[in-house]
DRENDRENBA-249038 format. One line per field, with one value per residue (C-alpha): residue in one letter; x, y, z. Coordinates in steps of 0.25 Angstrom, whole numbers, plus 2048, in hexadecimal, padded with zeros to 3 digits. Each point is the difference from the previous one (the first is absolute). Layout:
N
numar <- A / ...
xx <- X / ...
yy <- Y / ...
zz <- Z / ...
END
This chain:
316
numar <- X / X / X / X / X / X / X / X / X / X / X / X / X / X / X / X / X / X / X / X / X / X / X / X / X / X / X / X / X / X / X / X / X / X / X / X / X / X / X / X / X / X / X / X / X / X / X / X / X / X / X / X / X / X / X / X / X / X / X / X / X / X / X / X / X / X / X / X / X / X / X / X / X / X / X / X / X / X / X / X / X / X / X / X / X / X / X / X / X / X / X / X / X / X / X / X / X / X / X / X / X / X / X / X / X / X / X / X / X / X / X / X / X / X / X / X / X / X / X / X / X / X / X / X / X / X / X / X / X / X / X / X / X / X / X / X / X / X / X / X / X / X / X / X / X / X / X / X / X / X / X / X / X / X / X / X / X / X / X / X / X / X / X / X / X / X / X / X / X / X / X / X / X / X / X / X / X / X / X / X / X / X / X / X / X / X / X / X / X / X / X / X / X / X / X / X / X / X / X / X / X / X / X / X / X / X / X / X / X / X / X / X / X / X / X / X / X / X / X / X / X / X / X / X / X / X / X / X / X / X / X / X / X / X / X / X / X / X / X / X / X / X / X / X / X / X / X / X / X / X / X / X / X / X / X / X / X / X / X / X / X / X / X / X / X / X / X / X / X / X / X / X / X / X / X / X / X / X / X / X / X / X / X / X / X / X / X / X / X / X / X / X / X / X / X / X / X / X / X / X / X / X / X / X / X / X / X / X / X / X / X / X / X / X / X / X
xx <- 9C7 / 803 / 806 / 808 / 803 / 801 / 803 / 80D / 806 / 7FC / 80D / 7F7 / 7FF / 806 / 7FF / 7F3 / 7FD / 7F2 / 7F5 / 7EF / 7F7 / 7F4 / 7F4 / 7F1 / 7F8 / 7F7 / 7F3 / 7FD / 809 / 7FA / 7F4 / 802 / 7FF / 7F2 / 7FE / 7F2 / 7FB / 7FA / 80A / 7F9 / 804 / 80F / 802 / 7FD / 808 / 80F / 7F8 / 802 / 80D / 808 / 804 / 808 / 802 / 7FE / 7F4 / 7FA / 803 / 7F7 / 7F4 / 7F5 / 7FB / 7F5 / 7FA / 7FC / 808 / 7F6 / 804 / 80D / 803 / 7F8 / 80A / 80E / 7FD / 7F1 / 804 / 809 / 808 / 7FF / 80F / 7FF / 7F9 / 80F / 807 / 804 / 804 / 809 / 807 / 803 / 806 / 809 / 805 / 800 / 806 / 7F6 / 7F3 / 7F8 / 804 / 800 / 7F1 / 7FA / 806 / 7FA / 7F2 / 802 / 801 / 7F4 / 7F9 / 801 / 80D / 809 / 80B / 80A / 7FA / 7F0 / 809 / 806 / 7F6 / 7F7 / 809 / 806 / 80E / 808 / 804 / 80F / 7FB / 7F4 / 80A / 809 / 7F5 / 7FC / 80C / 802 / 7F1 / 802 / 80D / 7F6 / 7F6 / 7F7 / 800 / 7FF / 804 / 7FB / 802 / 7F6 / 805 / 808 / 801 / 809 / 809 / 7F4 / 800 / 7F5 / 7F8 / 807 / 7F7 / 800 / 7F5 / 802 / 807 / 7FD / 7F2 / 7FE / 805 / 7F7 / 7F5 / 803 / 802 / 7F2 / 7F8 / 806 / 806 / 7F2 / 7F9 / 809 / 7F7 / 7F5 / 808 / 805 / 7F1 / 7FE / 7FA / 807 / 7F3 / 7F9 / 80B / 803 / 7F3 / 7FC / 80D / 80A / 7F7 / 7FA / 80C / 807 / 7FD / 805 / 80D / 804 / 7FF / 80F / 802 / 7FB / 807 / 80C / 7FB / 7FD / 80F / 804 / 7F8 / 803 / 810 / 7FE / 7F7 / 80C / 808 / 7F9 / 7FF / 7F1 / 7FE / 804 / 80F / 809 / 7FE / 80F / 7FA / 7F1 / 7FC / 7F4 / 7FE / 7FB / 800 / 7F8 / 7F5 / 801 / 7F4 / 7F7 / 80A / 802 / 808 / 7FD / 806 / 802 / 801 / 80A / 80A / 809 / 80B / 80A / 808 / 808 / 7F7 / 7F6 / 7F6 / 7F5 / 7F5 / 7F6 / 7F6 / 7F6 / 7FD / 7F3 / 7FC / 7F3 / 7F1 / 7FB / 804 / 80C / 7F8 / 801 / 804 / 80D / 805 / 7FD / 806 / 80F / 7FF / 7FF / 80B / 809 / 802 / 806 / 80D / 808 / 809 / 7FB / 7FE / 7FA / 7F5 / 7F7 / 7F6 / 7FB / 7F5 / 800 / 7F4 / 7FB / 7F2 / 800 / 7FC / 7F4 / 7FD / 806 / 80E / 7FE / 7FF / 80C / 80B / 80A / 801 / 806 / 7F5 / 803 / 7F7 / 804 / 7FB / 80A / 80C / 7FF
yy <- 58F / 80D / 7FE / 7F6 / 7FE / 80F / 804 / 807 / 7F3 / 7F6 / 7FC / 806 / 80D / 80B / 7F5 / 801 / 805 / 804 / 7FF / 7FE / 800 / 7F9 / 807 / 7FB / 802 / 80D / 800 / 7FF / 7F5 / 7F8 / 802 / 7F6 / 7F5 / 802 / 807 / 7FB / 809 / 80C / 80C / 801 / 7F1 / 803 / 80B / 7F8 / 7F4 / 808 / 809 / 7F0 / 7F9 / 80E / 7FB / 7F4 / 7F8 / 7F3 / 805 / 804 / 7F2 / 7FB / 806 / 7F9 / 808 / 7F7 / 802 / 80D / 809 / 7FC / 7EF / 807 / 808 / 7F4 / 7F4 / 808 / 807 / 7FA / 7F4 / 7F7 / 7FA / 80E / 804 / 80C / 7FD / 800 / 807 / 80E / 7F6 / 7F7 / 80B / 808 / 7F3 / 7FD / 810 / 803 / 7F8 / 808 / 800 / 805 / 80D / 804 / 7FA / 807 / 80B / 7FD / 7FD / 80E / 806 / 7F8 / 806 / 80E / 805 / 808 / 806 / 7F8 / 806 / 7FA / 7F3 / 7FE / 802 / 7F7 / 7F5 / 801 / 800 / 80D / 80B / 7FC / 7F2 / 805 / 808 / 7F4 / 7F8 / 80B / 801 / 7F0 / 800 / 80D / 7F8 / 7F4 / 807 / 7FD / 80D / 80E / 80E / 80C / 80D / 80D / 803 / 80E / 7FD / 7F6 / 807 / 800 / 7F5 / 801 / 7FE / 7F0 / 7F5 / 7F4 / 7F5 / 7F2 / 7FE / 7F2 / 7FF / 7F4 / 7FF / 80D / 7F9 / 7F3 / 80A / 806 / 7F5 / 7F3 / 803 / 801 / 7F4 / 7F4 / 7F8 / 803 / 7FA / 7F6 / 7FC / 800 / 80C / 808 / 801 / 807 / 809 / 806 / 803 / 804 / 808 / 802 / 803 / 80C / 804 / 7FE / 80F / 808 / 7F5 / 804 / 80F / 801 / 7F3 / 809 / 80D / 7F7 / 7FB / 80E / 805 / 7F4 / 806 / 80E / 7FC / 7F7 / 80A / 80A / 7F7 / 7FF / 811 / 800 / 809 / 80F / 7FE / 7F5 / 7FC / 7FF / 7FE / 7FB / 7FD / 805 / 80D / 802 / 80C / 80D / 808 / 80E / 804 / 7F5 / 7FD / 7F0 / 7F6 / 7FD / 7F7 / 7FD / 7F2 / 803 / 80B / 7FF / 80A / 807 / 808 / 805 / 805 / 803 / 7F7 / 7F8 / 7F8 / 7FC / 7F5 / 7FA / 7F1 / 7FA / 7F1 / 802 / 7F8 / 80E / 80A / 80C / 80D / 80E / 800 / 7F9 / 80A / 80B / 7FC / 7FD / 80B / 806 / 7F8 / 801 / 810 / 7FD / 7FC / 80A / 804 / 7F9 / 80A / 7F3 / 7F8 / 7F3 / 7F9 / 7F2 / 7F7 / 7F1 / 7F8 / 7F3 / 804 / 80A / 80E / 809 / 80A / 80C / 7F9 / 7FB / 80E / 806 / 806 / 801 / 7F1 / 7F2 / 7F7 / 7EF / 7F6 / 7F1 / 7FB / 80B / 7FA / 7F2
zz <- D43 / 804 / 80D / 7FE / 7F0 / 7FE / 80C / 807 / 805 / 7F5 / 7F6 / 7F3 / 806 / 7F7 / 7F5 / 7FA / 7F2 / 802 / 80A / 7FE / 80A / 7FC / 804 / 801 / 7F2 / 7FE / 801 / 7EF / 800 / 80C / 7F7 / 7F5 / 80B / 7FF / 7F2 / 7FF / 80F / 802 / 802 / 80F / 802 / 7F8 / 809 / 80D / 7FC / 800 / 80D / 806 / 7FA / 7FE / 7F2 / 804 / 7F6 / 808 / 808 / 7F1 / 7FB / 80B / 7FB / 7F8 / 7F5 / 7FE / 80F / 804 / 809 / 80B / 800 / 7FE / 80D / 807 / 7FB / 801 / 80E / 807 / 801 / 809 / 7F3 / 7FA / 7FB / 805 / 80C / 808 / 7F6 / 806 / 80E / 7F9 / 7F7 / 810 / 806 / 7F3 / 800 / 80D / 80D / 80A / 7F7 / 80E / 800 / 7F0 / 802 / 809 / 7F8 / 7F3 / 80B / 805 / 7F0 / 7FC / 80C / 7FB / 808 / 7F5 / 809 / 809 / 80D / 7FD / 7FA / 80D / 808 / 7F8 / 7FF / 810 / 7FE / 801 / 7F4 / 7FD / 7FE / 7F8 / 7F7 / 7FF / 7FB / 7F4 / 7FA / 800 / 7FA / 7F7 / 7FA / 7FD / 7FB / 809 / 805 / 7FA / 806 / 7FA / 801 / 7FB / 7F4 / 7FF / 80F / 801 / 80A / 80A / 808 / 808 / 7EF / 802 / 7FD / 800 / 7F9 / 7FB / 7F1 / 7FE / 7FD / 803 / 80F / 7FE / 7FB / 80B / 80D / 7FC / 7FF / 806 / 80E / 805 / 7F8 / 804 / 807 / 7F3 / 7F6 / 80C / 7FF / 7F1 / 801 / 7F2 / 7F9 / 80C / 802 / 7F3 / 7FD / 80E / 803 / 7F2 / 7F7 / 807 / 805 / 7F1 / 7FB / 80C / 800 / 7F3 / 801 / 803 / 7F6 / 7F4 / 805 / 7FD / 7F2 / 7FE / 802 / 7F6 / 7F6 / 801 / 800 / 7F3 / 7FB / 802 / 7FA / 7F3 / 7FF / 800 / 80A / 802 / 807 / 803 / 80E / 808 / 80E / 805 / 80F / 808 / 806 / 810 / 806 / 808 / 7FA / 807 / 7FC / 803 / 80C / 7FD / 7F8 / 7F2 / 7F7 / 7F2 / 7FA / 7F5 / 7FD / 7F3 / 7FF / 7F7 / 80A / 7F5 / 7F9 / 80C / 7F9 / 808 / 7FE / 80B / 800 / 809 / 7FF / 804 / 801 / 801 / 7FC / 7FB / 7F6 / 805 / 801 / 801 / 80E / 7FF / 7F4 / 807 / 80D / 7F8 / 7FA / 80E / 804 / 7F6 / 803 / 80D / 7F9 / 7FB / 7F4 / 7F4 / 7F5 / 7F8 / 808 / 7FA / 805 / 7FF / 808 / 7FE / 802 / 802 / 7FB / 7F7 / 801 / 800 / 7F6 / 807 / 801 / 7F0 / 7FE / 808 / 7F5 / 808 / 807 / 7FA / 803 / 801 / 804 / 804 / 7F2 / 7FA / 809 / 7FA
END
């Protein structure tokens, strides 16, 4: 549609009134698929479909998210068992290349050297093959956050969960779910692999929240730009990161946060070390905090003044 309806050369270019793009549900709304699951299972069910409305339709609400994930991708008639192929070969004329690209990313290379290298072919092909991905929506390229200018702080992950979801856990399995094997291998592999998986899933859900929350007015300042934040600690001599960073520049507002999908509650250790962090960016005259959990928090965070606290139960 974009390229040859709306594009330079096409006949309607210059004509239209208006133009939409329609953009994958968020994760509240992926949510009343399944109104009747656990905000665990919720949350996992958009960390696999992405919010697309037709993968969403394709759940049962009435099975559990276990027979879910087994009939839509563990299984030779699965509908998403070829999905993220057969979308490639309908976009793109040479799917190879932007495979072993989306191979590489899943592999955990994020910058277009360790991409190339991992997917063998060379960096001006590589870069080609983002930006094709990145348009999409495949792909995603990120930058630090008051860093943008820099670079060297580019990375690159996979958007769509749910090529982010199949390059984790299929590529390797074929000839499992070949052999009817879907049963064995999500509860052999997935299912203990499922928490660390959705650690970046829930940094994702996270940012929605804090947006739509900005949006509302129920927090302390009206959030204009959010990203994550990577950089050096002089002191301690190595990289630190922070998951979320909401800023009023105009104001020299921020608010930083912390975002853990984790089986046990969020603890003094984590508040203290974003508070640590959060000093290594400058100029805010107003700073807030907030730590999202999947499990709660202990009694010392509970009693922290000075930090918005929000659990996965609080997000749905």
């Amino acid at each position: 549609m974009e390229n040859q309806v709306l594009g330079y050369k096409s006949p309607l270019y210059g004509r239209r009134t208006a133009q939409f793009l329609i953009r994958p549900f968020d994760y509240k709304t992926s949510a009343q698929f399944v109104p009747s699951w656990t905000a665990a299972d919720k949350a996992v069910i958009h960390g696999i479909t992405g919010g697309v409305p037709k993968y969403l339709e394709l759940i049962d609400p009435e099975k559990n998210l276990r027979q879910n994930i087994i009939d839509l991708f563990l299984k030779e008639s699965g509908y998403l068992f070829e999905e993220p192929g057969n979308l490639l070969k309908q976009e793109l004329r040479e799917a190879a290349s932007y495979n072993a690209v989306i191979e590489a990313i899943a592999a955990g290379a994020t910058k277009v050297s360790e991409i190339a290298g991992k997917a063998k072919i060379d960096t001006s092909t590589t870069a080609h093959c983002l930006e094709v991905l990145i348009s999409l929506g495949i792909v995603a390229k990120e930058m630090a956050i008051t860093e943008e200018s820099n670079k060297r702080k580019t990375y690159y992950s996979i958007q769509d969960t749910m090529f982010r979801f199949w390059y984790r856990f299929i590529p390797g399995q074929i000839d499992a779910i070949l052999s009817k094997e879907g049963e064995m291998l999500y509860d052999e592999v997935i299912e203990k692999e499922l928490p660390m998986y959705m650690g970046k899933i829930f940094e994702d859900i996270c940012k929605q929240y804090l947006m739509g929350a900005s949006r509302k007015g129920t927090l302390p300042l009206k959030i204009l730009k959010i990203g994550r934040w990577w950089g050096n600690n002089p002191k301690k001599k190595r990289e630190e990161e922070i998951d979320l960073v909401g800023l009023n520049l105009s104001r020299k507002q921020a608010i930083f946060g912390e975002c853990k999908y984790r089986n046990e509650r969020l603890g003094k250790e984590v508040l203290d070390s974003l508070l640590e962090k959060a000093q290594l960016l400058k100029g805010f005259e107003e700073r807030f905090y907030i730590l999202f959990s999947k499990s709660g928090f202990t009694p010392h965070v509970e009693a922290a003044e000075h930090v918005l606290l929000v659990s996965l139960e609080d997000m749905y």
